[in-house]
VEXZATOR-682003 format. One record per atom (N, C-alpha, C): residue number from 1; atom name; x, y, z. Coordinates in nm, 3 decimals. Example, Ala and Ser with C-alpha at 12.3 -4.5 7.8 and 13.67 -1.06 7.14 Angstrom:
! VEXZATOR-682003
1/N/1.319/-0.569/0.780
1/CA/1.230/-0.450/0.780
1/C/1.320/-0.330/0.780
2/N/1.285/-0.225/0.708
2/CA/1.367/-0.106/0.714
2/C/1.290/0.003/0.787
! end
This chain:
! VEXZATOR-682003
1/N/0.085/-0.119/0.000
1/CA/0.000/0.000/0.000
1/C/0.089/0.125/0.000
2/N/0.055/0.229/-0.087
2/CA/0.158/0.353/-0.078
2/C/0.151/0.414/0.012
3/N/0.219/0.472/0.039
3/CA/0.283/0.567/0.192
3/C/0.132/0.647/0.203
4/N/0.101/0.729/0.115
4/CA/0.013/0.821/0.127
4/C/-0.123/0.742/0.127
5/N/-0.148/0.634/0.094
5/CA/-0.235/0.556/0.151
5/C/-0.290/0.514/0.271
6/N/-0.171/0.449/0.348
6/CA/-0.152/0.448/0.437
6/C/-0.183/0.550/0.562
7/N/-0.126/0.661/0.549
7/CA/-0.134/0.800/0.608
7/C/-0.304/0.852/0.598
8/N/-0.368/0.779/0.512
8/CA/-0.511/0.836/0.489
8/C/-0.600/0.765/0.564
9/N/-0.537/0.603/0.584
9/CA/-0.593/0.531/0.653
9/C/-0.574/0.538/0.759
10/N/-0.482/0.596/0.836
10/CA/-0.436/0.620/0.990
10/C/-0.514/0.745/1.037
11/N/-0.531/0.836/0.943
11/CA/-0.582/0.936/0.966
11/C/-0.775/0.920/0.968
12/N/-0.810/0.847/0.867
12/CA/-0.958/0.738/0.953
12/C/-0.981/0.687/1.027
13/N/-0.882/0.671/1.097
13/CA/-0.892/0.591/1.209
13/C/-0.924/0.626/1.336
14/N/-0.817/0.766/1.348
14/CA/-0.818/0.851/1.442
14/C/-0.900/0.970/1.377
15/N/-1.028/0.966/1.284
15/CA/-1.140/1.046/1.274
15/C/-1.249/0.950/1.349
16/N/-1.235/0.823/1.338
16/CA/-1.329/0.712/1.360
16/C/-1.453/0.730/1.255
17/N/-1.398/0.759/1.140
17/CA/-1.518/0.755/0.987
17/C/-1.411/0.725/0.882
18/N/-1.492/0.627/0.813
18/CA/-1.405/0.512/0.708
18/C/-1.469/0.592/0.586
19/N/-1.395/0.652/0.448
19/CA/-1.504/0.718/0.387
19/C/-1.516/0.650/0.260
20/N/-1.673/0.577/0.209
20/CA/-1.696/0.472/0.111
20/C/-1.623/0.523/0.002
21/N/-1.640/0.670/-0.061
21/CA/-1.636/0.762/-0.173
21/C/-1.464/0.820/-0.106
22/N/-1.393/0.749/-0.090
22/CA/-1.204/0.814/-0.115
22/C/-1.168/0.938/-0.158
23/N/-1.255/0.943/-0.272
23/CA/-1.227/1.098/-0.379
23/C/-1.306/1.179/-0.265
24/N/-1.353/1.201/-0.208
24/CA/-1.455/1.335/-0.138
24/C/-1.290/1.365/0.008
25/N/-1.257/1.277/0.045
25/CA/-1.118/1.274/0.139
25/C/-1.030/1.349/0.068
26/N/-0.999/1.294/-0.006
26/CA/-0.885/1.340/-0.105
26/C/-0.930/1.500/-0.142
27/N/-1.043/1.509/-0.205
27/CA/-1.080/1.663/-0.237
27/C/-1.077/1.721/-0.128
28/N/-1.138/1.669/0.012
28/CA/-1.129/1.786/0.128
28/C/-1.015/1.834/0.233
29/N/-0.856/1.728/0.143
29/CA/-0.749/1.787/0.194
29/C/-0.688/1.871/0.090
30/N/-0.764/1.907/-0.039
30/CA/-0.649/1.941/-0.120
30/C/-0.716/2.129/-0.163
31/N/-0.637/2.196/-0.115
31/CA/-0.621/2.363/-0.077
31/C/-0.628/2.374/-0.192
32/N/-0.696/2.513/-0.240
32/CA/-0.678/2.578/-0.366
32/C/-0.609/2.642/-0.479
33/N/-0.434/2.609/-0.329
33/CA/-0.368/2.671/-0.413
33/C/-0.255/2.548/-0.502
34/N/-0.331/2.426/-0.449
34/CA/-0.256/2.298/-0.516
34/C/-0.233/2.282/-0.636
35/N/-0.175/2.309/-0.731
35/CA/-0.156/2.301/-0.917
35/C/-0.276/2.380/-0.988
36/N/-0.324/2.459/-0.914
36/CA/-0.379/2.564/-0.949
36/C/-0.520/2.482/-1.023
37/N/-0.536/2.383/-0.962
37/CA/-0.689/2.328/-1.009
37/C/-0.824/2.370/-0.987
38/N/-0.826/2.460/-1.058
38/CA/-0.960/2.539/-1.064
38/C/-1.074/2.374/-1.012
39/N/-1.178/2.469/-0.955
39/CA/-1.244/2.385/-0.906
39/C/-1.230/2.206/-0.856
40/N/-1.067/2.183/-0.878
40/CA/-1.043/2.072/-0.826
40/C/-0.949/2.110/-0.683
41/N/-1.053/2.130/-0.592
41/CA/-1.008/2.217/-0.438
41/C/-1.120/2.171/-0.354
42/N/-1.148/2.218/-0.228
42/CA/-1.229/2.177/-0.120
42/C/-1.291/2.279/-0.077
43/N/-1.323/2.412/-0.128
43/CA/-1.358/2.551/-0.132
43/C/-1.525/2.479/-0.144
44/N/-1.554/2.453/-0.194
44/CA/-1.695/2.401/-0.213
44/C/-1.745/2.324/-0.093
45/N/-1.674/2.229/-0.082
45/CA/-1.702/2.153/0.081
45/C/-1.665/2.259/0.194
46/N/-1.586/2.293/0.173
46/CA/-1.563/2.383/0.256
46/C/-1.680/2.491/0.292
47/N/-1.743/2.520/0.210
47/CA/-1.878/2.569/0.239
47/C/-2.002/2.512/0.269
48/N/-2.010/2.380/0.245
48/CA/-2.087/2.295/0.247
48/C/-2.095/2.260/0.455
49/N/-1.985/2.204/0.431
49/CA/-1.937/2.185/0.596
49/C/-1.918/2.264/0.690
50/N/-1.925/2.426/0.670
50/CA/-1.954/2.546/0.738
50/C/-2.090/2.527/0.784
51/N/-2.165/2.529/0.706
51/CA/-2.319/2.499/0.732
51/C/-2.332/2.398/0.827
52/N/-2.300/2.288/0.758
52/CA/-2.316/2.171/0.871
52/C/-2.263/2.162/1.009
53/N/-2.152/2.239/1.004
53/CA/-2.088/2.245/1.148
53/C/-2.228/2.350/1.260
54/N/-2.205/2.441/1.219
54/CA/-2.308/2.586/1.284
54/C/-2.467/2.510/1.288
55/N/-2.519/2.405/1.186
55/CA/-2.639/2.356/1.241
55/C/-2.622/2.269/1.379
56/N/-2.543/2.151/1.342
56/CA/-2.479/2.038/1.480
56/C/-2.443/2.139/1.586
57/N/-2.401/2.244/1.604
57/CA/-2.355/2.285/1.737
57/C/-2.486/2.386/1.805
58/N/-2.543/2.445/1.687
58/CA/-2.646/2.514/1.713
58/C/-2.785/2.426/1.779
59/N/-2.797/2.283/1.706
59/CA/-2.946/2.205/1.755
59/C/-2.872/2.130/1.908
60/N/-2.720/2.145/1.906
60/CA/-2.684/2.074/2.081
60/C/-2.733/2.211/2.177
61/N/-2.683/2.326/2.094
61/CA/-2.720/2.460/2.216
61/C/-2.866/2.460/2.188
62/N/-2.941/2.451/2.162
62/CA/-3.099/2.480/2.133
62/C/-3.180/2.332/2.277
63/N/-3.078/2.229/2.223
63/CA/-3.168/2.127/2.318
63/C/-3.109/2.116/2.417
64/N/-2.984/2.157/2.475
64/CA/-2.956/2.153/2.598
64/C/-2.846/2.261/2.671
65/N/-2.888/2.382/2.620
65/CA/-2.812/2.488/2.707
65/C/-2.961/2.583/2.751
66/N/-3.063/2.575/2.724
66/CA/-3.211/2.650/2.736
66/C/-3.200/2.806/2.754
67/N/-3.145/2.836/2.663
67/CA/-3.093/3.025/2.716
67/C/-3.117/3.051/2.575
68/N/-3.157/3.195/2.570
68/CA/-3.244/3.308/2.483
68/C/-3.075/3.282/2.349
69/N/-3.178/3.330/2.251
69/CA/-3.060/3.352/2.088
69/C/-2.969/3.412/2.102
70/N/-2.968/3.511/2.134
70/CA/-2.805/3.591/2.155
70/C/-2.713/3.548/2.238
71/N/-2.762/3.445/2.355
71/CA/-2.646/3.390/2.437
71/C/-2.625/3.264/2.325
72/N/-2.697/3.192/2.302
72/CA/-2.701/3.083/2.235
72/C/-2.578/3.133/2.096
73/N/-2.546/3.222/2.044
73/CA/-2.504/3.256/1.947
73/C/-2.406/3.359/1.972
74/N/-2.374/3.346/2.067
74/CA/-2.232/3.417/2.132
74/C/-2.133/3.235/2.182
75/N/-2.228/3.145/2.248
75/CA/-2.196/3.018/2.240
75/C/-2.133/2.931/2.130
76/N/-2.214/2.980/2.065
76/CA/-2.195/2.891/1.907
76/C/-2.060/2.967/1.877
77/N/-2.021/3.091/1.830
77/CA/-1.964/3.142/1.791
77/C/-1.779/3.110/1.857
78/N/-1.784/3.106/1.971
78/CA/-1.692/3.047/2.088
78/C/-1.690/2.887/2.042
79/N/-1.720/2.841/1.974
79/CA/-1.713/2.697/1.953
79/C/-1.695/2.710/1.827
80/N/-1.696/2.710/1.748
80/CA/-1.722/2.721/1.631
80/C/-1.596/2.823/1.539
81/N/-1.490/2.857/1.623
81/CA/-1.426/2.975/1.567
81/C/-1.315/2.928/1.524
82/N/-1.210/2.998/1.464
82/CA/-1.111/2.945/1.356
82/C/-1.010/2.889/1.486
83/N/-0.976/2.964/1.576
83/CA/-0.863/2.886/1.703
83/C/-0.924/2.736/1.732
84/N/-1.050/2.714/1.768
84/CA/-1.104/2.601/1.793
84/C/-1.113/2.455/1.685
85/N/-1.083/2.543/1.581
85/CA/-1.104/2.402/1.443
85/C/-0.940/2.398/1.437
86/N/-0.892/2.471/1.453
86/CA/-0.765/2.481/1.425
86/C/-0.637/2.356/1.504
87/N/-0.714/2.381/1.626
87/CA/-0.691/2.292/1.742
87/C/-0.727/2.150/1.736
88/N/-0.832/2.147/1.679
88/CA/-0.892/1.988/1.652
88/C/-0.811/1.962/1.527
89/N/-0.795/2.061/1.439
89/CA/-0.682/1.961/1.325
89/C/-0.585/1.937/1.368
90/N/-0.500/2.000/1.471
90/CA/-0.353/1.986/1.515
90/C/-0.369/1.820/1.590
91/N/-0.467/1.801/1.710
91/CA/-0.492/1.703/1.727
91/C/-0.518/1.585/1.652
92/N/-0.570/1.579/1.533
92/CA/-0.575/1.463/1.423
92/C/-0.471/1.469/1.348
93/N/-0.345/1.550/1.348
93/CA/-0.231/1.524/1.247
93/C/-0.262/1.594/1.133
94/N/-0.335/1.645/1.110
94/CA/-0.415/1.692/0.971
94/C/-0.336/1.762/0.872
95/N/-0.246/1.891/0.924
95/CA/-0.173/1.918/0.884
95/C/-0.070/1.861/0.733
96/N/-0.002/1.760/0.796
96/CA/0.073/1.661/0.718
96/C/0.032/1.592/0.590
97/N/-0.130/1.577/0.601
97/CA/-0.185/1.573/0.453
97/C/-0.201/1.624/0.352
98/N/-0.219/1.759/0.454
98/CA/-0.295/1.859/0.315
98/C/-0.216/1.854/0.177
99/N/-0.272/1.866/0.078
99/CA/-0.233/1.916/-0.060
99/C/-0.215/2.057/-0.097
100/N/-0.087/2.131/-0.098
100/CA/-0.080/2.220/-0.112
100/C/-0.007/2.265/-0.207
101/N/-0.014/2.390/-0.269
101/CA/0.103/2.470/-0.392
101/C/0.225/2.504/-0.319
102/N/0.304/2.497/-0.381
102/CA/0.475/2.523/-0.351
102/C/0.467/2.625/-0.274
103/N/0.369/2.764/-0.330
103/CA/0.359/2.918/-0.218
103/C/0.326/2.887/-0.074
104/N/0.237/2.773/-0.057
104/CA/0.153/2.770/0.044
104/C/0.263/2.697/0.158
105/N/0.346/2.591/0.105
105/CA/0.436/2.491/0.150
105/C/0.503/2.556/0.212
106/N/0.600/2.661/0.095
106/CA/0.691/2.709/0.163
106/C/0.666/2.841/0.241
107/N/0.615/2.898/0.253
107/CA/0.542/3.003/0.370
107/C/0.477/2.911/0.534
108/N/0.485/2.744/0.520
108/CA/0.437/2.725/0.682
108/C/0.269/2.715/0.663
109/N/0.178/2.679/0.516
109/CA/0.091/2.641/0.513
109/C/0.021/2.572/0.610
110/N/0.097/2.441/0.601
110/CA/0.053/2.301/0.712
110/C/0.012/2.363/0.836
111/N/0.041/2.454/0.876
111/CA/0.080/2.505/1.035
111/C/-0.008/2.612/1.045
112/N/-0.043/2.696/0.936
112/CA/-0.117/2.811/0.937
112/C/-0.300/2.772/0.982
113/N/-0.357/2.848/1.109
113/CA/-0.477/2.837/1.153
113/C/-0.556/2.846/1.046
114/N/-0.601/2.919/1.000
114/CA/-0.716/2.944/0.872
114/C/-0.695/2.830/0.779
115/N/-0.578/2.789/0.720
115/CA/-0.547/2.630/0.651
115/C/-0.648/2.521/0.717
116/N/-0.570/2.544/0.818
116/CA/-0.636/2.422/0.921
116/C/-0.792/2.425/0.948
117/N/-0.863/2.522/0.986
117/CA/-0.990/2.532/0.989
117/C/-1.036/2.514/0.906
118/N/-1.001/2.565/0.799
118/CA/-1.076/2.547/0.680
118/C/-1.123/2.412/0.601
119/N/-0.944/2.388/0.669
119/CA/-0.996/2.188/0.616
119/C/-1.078/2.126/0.692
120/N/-1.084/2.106/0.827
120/CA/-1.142/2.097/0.900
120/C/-1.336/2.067/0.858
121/N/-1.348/2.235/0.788
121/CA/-1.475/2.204/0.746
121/C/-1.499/2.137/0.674
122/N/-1.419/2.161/0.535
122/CA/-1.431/2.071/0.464
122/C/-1.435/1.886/0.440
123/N/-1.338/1.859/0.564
123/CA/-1.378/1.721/0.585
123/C/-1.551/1.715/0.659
124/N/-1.620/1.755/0.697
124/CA/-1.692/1.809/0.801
124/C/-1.779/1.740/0.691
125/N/-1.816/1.852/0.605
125/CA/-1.864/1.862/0.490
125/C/-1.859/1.755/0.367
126/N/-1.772/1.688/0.381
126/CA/-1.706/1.536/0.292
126/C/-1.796/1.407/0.361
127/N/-1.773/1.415/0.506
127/CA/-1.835/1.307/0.558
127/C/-1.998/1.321/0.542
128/N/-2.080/1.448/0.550
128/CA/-2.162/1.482/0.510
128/C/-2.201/1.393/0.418
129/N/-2.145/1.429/0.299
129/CA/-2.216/1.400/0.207
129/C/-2.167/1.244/0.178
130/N/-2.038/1.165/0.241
130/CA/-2.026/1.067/0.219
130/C/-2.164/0.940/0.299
131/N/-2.161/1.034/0.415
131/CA/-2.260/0.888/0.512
131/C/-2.365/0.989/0.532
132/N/-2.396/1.148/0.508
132/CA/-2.531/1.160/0.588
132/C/-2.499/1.234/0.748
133/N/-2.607/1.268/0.775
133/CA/-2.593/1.392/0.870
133/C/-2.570/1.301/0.996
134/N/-2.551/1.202/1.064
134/CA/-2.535/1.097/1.154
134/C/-2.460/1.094/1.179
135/N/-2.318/1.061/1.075
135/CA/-2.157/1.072/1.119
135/C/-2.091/1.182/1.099
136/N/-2.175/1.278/1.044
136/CA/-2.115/1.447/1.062
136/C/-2.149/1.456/1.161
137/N/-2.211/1.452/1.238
137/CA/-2.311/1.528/1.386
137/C/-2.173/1.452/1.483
138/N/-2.145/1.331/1.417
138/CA/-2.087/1.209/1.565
138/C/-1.915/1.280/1.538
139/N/-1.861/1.286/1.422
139/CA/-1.738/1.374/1.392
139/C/-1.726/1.450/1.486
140/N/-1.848/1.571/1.440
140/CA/-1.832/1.715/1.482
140/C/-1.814/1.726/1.611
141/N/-1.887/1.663/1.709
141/CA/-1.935/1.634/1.832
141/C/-1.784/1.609/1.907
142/N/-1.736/1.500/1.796
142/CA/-1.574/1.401/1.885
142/C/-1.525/1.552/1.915
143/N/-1.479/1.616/1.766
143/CA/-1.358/1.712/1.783
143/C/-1.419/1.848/1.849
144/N/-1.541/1.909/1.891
144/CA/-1.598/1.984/1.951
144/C/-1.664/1.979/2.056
145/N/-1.734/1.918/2.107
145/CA/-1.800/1.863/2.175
145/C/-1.763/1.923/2.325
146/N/-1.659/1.916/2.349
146/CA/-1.585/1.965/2.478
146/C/-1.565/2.080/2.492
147/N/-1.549/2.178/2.383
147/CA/-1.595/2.314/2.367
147/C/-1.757/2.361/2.388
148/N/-1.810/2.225/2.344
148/CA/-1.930/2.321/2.346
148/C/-2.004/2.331/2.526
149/N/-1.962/2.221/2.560
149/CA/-1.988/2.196/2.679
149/C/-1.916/2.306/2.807
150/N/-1.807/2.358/2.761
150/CA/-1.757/2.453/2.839
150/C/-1.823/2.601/2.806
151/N/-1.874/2.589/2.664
151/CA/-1.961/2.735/2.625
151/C/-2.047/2.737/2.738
152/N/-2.114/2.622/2.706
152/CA/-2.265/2.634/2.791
152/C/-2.243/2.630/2.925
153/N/-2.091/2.582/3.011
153/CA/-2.068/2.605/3.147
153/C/-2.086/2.756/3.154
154/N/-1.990/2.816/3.096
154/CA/-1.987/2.966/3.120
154/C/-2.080/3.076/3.053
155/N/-2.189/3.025/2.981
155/CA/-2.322/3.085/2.963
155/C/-2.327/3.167/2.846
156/N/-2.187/3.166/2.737
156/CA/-2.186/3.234/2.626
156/C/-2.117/3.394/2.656
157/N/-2.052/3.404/2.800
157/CA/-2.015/3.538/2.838
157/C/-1.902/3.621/2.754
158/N/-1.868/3.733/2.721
158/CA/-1.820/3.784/2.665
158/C/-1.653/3.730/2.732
159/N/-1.650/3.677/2.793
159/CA/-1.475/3.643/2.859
159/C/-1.388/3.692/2.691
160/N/-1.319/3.813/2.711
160/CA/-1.255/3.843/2.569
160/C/-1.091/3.757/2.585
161/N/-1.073/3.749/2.725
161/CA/-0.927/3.728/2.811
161/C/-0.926/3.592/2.740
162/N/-1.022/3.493/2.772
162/CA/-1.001/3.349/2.731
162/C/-1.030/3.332/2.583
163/N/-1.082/3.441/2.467
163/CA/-1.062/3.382/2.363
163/C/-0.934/3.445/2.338
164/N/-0.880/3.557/2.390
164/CA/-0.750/3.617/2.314
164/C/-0.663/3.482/2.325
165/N/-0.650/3.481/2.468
165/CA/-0.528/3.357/2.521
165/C/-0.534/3.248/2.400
166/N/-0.666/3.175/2.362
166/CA/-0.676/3.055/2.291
166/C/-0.633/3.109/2.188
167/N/-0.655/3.199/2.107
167/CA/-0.627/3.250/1.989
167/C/-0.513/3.250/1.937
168/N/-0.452/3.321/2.001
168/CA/-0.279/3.347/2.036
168/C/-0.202/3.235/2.041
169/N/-0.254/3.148/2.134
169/CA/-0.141/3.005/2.194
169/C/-0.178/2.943/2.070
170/N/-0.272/2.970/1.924
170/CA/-0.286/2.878/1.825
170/C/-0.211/2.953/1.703
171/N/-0.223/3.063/1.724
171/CA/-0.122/3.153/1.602
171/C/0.028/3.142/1.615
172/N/0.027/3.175/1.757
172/CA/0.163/3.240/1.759
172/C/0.245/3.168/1.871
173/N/0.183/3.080/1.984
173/CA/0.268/2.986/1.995
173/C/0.270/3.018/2.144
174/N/0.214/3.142/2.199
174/CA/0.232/3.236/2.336
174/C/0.088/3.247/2.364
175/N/0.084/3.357/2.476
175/CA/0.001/3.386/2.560
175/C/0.025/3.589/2.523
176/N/-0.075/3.638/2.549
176/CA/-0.095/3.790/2.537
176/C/-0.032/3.828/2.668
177/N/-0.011/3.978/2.661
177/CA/0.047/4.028/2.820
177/C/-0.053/4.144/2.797
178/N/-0.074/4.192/2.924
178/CA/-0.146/4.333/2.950
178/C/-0.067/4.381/3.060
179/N/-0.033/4.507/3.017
179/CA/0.049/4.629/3.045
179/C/-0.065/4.749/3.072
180/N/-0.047/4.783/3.219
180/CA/-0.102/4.909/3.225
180/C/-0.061/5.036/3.203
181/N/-0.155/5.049/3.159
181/CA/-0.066/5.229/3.067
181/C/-0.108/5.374/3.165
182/N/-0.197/5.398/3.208
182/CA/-0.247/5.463/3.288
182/C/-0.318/5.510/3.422
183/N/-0.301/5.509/3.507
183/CA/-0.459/5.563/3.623
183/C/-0.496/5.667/3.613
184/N/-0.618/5.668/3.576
184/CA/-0.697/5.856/3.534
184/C/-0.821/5.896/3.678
185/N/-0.803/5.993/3.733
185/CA/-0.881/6.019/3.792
185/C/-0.888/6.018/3.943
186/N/-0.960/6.058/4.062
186/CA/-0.958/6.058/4.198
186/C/-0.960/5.899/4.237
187/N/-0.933/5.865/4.332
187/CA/-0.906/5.710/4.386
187/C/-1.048/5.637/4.383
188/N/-1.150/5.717/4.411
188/CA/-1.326/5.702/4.430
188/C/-1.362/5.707/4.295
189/N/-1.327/5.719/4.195
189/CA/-1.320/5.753/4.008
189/C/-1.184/5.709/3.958
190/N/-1.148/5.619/3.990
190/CA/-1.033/5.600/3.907
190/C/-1.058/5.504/3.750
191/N/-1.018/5.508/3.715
191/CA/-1.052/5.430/3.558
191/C/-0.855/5.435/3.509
192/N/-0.859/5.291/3.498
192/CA/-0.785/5.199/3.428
192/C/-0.737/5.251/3.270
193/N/-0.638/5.229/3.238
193/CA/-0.614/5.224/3.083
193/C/-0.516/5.070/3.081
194/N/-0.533/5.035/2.966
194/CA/-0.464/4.877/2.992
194/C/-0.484/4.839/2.827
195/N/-0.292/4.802/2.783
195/CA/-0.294/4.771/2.646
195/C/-0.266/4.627/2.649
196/N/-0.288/4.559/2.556
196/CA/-0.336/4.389/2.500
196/C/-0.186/4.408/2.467
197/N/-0.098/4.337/2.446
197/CA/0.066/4.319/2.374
197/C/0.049/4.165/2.296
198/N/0.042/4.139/2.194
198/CA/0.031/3.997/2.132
198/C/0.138/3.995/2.039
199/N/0.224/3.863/2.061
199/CA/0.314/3.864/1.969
199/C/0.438/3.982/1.941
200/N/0.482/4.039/2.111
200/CA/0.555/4.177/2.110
200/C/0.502/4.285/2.063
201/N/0.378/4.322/2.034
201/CA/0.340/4.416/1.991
201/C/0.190/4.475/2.041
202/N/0.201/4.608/2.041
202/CA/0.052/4.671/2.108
202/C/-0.052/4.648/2.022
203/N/-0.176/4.538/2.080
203/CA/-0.259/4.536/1.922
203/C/-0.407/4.569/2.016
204/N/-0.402/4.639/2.117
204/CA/-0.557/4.687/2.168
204/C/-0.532/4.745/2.279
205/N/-0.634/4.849/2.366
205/CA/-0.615/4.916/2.452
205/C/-0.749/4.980/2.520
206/N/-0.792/4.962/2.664
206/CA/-0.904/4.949/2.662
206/C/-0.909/5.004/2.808
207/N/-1.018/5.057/2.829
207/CA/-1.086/5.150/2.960
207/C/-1.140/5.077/3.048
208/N/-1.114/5.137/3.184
208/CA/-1.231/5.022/3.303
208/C/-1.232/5.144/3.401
209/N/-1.338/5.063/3.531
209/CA/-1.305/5.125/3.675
209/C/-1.230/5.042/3.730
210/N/-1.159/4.855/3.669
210/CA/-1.095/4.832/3.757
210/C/-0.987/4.763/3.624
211/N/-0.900/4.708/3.641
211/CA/-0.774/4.662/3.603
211/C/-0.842/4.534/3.482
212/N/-0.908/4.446/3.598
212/CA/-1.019/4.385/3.551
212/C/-1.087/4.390/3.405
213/N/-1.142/4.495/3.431
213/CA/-1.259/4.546/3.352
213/C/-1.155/4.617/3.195
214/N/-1.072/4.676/3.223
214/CA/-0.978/4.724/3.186
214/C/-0.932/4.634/3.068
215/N/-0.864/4.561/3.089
215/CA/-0.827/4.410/3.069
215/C/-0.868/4.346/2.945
216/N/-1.029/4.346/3.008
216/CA/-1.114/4.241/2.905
216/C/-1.172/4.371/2.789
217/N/-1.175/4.477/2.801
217/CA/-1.150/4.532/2.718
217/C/-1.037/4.559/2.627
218/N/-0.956/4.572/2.675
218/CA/-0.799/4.565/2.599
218/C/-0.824/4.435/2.482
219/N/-0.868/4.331/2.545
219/CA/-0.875/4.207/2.491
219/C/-0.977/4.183/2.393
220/N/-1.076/4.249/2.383
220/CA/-1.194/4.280/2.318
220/C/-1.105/4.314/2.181
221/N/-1.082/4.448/2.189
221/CA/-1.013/4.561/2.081
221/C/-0.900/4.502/2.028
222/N/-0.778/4.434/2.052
222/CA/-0.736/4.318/2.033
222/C/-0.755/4.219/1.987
223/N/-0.857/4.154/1.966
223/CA/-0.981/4.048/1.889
223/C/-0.997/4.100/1.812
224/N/-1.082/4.182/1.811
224/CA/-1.118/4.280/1.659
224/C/-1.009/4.354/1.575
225/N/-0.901/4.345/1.596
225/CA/-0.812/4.378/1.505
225/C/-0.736/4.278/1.410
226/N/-0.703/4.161/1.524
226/CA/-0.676/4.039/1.499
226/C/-0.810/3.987/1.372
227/N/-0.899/4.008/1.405
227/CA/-0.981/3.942/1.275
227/C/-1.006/4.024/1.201
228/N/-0.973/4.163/1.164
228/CA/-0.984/4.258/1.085
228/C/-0.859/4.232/0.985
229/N/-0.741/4.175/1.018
229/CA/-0.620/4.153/0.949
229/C/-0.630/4.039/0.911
230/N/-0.739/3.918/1.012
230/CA/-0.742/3.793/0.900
230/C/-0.830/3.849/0.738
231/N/-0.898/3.902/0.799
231/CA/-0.987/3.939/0.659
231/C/-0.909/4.042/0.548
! end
């Protein structure tokens, strides 16, 4: 059996889904920028399996977290986000498969979060359509499942501190620092200034009455820049 055979089969194994249709595997590791095969890419599943992921996590928060849409979808969103898929591919080896173009290779593709998520869906989306919404739901569940369950511990709360941290320890390999920059005001009025530092550098900066508060704002503004530069 060829090496890369092999490697596909190890990698079923530790998905725990055998896939009848081979070619839908094969298409949902192979990136767009692989020999430049127009529509022979996973961009399609990849959309396919977006969907499917956000329904499966959305009908677990609907039947057993019992809290109003906007928490429910601050939940989802915390589960469901590019650090979190990113993490479940690192855990399956996933990396090491992908099919990629020489640009993608040599820039640290394999390793890059958005790569990884992306495939992610796209297998998501492969099994889909290979067996049916049964062993997507049982997939999705393996490599998420434990996220979602910690959403619904902590009620969908804005914690900006714990997605920066996750975010970060998946990009860049670290943890964020917060540096206080200021105290403004009488001791009974004091308000906080406090900058986010990610990756040696100032990337948010944010107001409170306490250090605290301060903080998770920094971390907020920080987030939103961070996904303003993925886009």
């Amino acid at each position: 059996m060829p090496k890369r055979q092999e490697r596909l089969r190890a990698f079923e194994e530790a998905m725990g889904y055998h896939f009848q249709d081979e070619a839908l595997l094969r298409l949902a590791l192979t990136h767009c920028s692989f020999n430049g095969n127009v529509g022979q890419n996973n961009q399609r599943l990849e959309f396919l399996g977006d969907a499917v992921l956000e329904f499966v996590i959305s009908e677990k928060l609907y039947k057993q977290s019992h809290t109003e849409e906007g928490q429910m979808t601050r939940m989802r969103a915390n589960v469901v986000c590019e650090a979190s898929l990113a993490e479940a591919a690192k855990r399956l080896s996933l990396g090491a498969l992908l099919q990629l173009g020489k640009g993608e290779e040599g820039s640290g593709g394999r390793e890059k979060p958005s790569i990884l998520a992306d495939t992610m869906e796209s297998i998501m989306g492969a099994i889909y359509l290979d067996g049916g919404m049964e062993p997507a739901r049982q997939f999705i569940l393996q490599c998420l499942g434990h996220k979602t369950e910690t959403a619904m511990e902590h009620g969908g709360g804005a914690d900006y501190k714990t997605q920066l941290q996750h975010i970060c320890s998946v990009r860049f390999a670290e943890v964020p620092k917060y540096e206080l920059v200021s105290q403004q005001g009488p001791a009974h009025e004091r308000i906080f200034v406090v900058q986010a530092v990610v990756h040696g550098k100032e990337c948010g900066s944010g107001r409170g009455k306490s250090k605290k508060e301060a903080e998770q704002n920094a971390a907020k503004a920080a987030l939103d820049r961070l996904n303003n530069d993925k886009q």
